[in-house]
C-alpha positions in Angstrom: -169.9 -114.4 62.1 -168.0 -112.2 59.5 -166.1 -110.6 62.5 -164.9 -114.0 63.9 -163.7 -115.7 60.4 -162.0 -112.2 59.4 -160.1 -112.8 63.0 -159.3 -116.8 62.3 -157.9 -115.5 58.9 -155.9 -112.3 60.2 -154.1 -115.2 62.5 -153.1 -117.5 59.9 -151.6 -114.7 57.9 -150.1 -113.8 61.0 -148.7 -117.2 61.4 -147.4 -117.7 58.0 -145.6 -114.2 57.9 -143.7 -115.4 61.0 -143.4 -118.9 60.2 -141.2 -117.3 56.8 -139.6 -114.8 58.8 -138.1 -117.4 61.3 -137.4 -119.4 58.1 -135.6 -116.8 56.2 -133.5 -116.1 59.7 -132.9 -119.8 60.0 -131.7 -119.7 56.2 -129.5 -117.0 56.6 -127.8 -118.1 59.1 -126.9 -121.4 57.9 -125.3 -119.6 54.9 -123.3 -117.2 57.1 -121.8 -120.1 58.9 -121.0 -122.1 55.7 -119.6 -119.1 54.2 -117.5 -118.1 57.0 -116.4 -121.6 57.7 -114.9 -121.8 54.1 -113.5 -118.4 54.3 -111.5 -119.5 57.3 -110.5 -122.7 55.3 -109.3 -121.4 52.4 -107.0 -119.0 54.3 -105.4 -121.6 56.2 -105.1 -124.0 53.6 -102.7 -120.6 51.5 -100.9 -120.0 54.6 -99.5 -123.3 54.5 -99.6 -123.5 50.5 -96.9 -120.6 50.4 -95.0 -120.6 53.6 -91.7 -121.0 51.9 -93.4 -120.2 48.5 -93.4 -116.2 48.6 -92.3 -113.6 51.1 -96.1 -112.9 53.2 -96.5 -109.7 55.0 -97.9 -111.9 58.0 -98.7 -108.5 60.1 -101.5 -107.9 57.8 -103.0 -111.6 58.3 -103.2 -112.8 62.1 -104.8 -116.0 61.1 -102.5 -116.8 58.4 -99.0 -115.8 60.9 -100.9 -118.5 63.7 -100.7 -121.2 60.8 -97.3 -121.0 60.1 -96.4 -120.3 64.1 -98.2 -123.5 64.8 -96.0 -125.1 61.4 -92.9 -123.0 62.8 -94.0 -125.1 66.5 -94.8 -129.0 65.0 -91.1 -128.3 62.6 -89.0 -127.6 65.7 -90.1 -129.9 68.4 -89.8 -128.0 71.8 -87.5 -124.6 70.9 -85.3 -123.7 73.7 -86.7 -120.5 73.4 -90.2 -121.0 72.9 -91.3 -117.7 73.2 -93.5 -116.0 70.8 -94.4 -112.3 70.6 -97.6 -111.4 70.8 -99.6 -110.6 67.2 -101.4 -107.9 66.1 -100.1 -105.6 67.9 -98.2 -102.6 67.0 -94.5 -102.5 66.5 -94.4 -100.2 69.7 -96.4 -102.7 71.8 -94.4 -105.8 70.8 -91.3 -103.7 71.6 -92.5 -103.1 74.8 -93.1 -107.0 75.0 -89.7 -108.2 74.4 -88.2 -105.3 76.8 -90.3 -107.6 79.5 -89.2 -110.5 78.1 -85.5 -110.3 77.5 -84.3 -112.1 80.2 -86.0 -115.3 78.8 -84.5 -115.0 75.5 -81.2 -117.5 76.0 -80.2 -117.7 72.8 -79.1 -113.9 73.0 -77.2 -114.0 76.0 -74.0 -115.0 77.1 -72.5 -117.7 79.6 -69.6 -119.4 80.9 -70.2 -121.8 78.2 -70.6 -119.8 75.2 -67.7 -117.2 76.0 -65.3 -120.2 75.5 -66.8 -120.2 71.7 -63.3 -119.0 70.1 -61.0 -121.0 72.2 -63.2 -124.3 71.7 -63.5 -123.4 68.0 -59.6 -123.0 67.2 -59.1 -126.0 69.2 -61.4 -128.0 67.7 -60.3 -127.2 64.1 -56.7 -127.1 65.0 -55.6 -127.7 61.3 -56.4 -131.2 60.9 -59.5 -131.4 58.7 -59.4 -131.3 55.2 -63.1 -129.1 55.4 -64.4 -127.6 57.8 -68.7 -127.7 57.9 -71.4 -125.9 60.1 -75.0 -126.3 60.8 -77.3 -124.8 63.6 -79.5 -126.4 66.0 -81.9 -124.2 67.8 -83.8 -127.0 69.1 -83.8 -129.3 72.2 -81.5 -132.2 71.6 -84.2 -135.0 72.2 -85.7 -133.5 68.5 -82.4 -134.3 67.0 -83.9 -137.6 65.0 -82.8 -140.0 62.6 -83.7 -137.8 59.5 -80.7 -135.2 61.1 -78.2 -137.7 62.4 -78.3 -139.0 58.6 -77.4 -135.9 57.3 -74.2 -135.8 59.5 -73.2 -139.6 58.2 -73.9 -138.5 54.6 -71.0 -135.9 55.5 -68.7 -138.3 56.6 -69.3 -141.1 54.2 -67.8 -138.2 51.6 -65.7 -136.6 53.9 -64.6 -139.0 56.2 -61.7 -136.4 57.7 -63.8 -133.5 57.3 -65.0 -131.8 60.5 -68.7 -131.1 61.7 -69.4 -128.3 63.9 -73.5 -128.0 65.3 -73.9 -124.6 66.5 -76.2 -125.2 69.5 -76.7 -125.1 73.0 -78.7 -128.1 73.5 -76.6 -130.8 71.5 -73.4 -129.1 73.9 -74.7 -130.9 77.1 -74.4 -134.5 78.3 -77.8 -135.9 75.8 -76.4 -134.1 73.3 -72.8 -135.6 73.5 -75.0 -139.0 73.7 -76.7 -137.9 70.6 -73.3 -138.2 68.3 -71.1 -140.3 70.3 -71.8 -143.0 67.6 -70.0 -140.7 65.6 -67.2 -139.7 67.6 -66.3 -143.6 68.7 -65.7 -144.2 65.1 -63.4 -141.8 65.2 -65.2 -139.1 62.9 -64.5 -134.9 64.5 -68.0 -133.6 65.4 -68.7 -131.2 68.3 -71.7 -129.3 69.5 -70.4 -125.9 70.5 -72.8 -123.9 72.4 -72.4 -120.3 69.6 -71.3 -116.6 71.4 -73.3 -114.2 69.2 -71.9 -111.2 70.4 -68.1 -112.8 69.4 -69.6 -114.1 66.2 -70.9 -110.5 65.6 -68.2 -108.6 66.8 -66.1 -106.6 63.6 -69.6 -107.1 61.3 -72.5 -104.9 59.8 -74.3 -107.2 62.7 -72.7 -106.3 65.6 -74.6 -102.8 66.5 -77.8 -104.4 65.5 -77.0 -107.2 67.9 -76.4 -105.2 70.4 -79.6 -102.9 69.8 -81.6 -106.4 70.0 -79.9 -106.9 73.5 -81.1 -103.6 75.0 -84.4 -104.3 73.8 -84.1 -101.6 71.0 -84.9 -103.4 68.1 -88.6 -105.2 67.0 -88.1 -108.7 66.9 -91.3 -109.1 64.9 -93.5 -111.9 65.4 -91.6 -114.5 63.3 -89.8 -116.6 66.1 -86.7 -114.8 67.0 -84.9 -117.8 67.1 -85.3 -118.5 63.6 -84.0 -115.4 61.9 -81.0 -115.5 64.1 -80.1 -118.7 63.1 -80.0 -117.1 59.4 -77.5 -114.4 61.0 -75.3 -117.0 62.6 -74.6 -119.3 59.8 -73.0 -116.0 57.6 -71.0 -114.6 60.9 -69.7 -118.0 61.4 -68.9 -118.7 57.4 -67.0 -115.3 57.8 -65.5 -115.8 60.3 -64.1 -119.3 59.9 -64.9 -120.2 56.5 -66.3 -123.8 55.3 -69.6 -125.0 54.1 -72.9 -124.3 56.0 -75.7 -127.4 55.5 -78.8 -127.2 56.9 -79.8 -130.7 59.3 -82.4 -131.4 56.2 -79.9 -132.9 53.4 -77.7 -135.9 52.3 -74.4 -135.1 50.9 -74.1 -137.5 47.7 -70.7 -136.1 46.8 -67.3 -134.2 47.7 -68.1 -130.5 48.6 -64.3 -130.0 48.3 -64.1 -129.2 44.8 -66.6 -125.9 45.6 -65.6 -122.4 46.5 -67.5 -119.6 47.0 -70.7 -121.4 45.7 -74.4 -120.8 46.5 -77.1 -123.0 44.9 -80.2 -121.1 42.8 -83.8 -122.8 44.5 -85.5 -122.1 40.8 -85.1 -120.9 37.2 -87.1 -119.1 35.3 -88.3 -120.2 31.7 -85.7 -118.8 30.2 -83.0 -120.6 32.5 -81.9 -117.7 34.8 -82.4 -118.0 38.8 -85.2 -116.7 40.5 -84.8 -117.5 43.5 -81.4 -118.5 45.7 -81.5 -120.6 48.9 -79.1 -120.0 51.8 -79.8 -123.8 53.1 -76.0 -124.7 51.7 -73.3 -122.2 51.4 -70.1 -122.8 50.7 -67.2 -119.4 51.4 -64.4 -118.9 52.0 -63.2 -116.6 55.3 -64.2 -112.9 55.5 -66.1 -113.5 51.8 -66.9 -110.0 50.8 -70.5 -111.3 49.6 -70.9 -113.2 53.2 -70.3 -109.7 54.3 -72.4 -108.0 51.9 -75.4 -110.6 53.6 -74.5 -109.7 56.6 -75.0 -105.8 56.0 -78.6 -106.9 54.4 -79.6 -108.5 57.3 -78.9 -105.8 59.6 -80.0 -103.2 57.7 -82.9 -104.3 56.4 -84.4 -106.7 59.1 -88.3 -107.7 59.5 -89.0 -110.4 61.6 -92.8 -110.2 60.7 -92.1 -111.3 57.0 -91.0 -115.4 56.4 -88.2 -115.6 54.1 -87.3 -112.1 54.2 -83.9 -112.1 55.9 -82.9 -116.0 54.8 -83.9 -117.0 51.3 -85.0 -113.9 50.1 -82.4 -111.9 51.1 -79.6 -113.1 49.6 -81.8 -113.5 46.8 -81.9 -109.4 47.2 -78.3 -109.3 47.8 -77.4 -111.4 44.8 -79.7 -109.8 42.3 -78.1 -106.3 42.9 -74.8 -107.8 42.1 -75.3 -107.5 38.3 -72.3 -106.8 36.3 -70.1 -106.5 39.6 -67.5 -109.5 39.0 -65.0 -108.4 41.4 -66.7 -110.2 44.4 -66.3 -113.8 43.0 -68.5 -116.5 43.3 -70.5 -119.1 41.8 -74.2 -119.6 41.5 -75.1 -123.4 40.8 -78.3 -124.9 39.1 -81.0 -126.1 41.3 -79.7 -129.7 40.6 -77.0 -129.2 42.4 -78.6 -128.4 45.9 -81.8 -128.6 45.5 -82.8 -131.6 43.1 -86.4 -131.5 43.8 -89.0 -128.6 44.9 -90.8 -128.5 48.0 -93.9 -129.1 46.7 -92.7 -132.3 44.7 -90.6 -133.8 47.3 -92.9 -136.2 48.1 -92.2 -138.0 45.0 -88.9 -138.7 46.3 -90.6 -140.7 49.0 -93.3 -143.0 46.7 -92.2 -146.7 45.6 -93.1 -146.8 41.5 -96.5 -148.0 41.6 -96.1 -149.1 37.5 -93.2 -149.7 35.0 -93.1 -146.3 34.0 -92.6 -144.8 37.5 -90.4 -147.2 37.8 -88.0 -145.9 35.0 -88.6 -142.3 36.2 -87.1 -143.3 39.7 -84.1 -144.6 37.8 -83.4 -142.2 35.1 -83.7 -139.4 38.5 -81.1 -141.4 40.7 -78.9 -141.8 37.4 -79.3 -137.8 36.7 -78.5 -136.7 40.7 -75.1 -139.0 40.9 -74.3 -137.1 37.8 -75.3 -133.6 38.5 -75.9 -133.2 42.4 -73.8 -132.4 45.3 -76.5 -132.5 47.6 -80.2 -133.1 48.0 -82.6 -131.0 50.3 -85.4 -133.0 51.8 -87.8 -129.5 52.7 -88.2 -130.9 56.5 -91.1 -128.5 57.2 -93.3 -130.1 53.8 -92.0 -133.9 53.9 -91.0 -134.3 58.1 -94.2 -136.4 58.0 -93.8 -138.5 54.9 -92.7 -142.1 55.2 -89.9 -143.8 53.0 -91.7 -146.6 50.8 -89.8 -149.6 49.4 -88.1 -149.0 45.9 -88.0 -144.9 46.4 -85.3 -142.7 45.8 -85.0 -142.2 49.4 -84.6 -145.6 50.0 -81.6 -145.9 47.9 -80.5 -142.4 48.9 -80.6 -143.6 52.6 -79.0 -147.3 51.7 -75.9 -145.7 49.9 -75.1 -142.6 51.6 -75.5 -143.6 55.5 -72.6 -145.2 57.6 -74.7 -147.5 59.3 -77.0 -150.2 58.2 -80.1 -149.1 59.3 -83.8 -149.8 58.2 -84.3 -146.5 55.5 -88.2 -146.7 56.7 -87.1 -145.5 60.2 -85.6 -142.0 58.7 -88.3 -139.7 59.5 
């Protein structure tokens, strides 16, 4: 009898030790998933907090590099070249990757097309335009929207016999002609020229690293190669021909004309100097020395795995180690002047005043950027998304510096 209830009692404490074991397992493993579920959360959520915030070393951080390649996707609509190198990978590998690859990478090659560049170019210009502009287009044509076309009337509504340039090879095709031909039947010079890099380059710092790329010598890194290059070509082209390089993400609110040799500071620091400069407008003169000093940067100290590192922060580098050398001439403007509004308060920009008060911020702001702004960057990547409510800046923005008449809630 004492045998048998010693047994029925070694079994219950058997039971209840692995009834708290499975317990305990069950326990920890809910925790491990909740803490690795945040972990992954949080990381994402920086990667797009500071994508154009501070240069990220992005071959240290897979998952934070695949947030801002899928922000780097969703921003640019169906790139031409839509190629991505592969990530985490050594700089050997990935070198080996793009020597496989090369022959899909149109933007760096040459065609019929594109070796007319020069001809088309002095034709186009031919004297009769009282400023010349440039932007770049590395996307397909059917993702160049309302939000872009506006930024081309804004020109015009300023400038009306300035020229427009689009550096591009899809807008130079038949969609793309289609694209502006509201444009051009008004009577307005704008082209889409499909760019020769190696023509561009040629006579620059740029040229041997250009050619290096085409050989399949040089890492491309994993930021899409199509972006950085698009940094390169606005500065060859501004050498080469001189003018004023916008991005497709502004409205001009006022004659550009009266600015030479002019980049715009992004921020100040508490004590009023820049701290950082933005290469989204810049305005130079031909064969610039400082154009060419960018140029030289970006060749010599190219990393396609870091954001920002050969746009914005490099002629932030460049500019910075210019102290005290007066003899290369140029200006460097307040933020008000290009850049009105921060990227990660631009969205105010789109808000109707929800009270009285707003509604005296939104006019003392308009009042203040037709005094002191030539232009206003809209941060395309952060606000592409955000809709244009009744009675916000943007409205009026839209309403006074477009050509048409157009509903402002359709600019998106």
């Amino acid at each position: 009898m004492e045998k048998s209830s010693f047994n029925v009692l070694k079994s219950s404490i058997f039971s209840m030790l692995a009834a708290m074991v499975l317990l305990l397992i069950i326990t920890i493993s809910i925790f491990t998933n909740l803490s690795l579920y945040s972990i992954d959360f949080k990381t994402r959520d920086y990667a797009i907090a500071n994508i154009t915030q501070k240069p990220i070393r992005f071959d240290s951080s897979p998952k934070l590099l695949l947030a801002v390649r899928e922000e780097i996707k969703d921003s640019y609509a169906s790139d031409p070249d839509p190629i991505l190198a592969p990530i985490g990978v050594t700089p050997y590998e990935r070198i080996t990757w793009f020597r496989k690859h090369l022959a899909e990478f149109k933007i760096i090659r040459s065609d019929e097309l594109s070796r007319k560049f020069s001809f088309r170019a002095r034709e186009f210009f031919d004297g009769r335009c009282d400023i010349r502009f440039f932007m770049t287009w590395i996307s397909l044509s059917k993702a160049f929207r309302h939000r872009e076309f506006l930024a081309l009337e804004s020109i015009f509504k300023v400038h009306p016999f300035g020229c427009v340039m689009i550096l591009s090879r899809s807008m130079d095709s038949g969609h793309g002609r289609q694209v502006l031909k509201p444009l051009t039947d008004m009577g307005y010079r704008i082209a889409a020229v499909s760019p020769d890099l190696l023509s561009l380059f040629e006579d620059t710092p740029a040229e041997t690293w250009f050619r290096n790329l085409k050989k399949g010598n040089v890492d491309p890194g994993e930021i899409p190669l199509a972006q950085n290059l698009s940094n390169l070509l606005r500065l060859a082209v501004l050498y080469k021909y001189g003018g004023v390089y916008l991005d497709t993400d502004v409205i001009v609110l006022k004659k550009l004309s009266d600015l030479r040799n002019t980049i715009g500071a992004q921020s100040v620091d508490e004590d009023g100097n820049w701290s950082r400069l933005n290469n989204a407008v810049l305005i130079f003169d031909k064969e610039h020395p400082l154009i060419l000093k960018f140029i030289k940067e970006f060749s010599c100290s190219f990393d396609g795995n870091r954001w920002g590192h050969n746009g914005p922060y490099m002629v932030s580098r460049v500019v910075e180690g210019l102290v005290n050398k007066p003899h290369y001439n140029f200006t460097v403007l307040p933020p008000m002047a290009f850049y009105p509004v921060g990227w990660i308060k631009i969205g105010r920009f789109f808000q109707s005043p929800e009270n009285p008060a707003m509604e005296k911020w939104v006019a003392a702001k308009l009042r203040q950027l037709s005094g002191e702004t030539y232009v206003v960057h809209l941060w395309n990547r952060q606000s592409k998304s955000m809709k244009i409510e009744q009675g916000s800046i943007l409205e009026r923005l839209v309403s006074n510096h477009s050509l048409f008449f157009q509903d402002a809630y359709s600019v998106q």
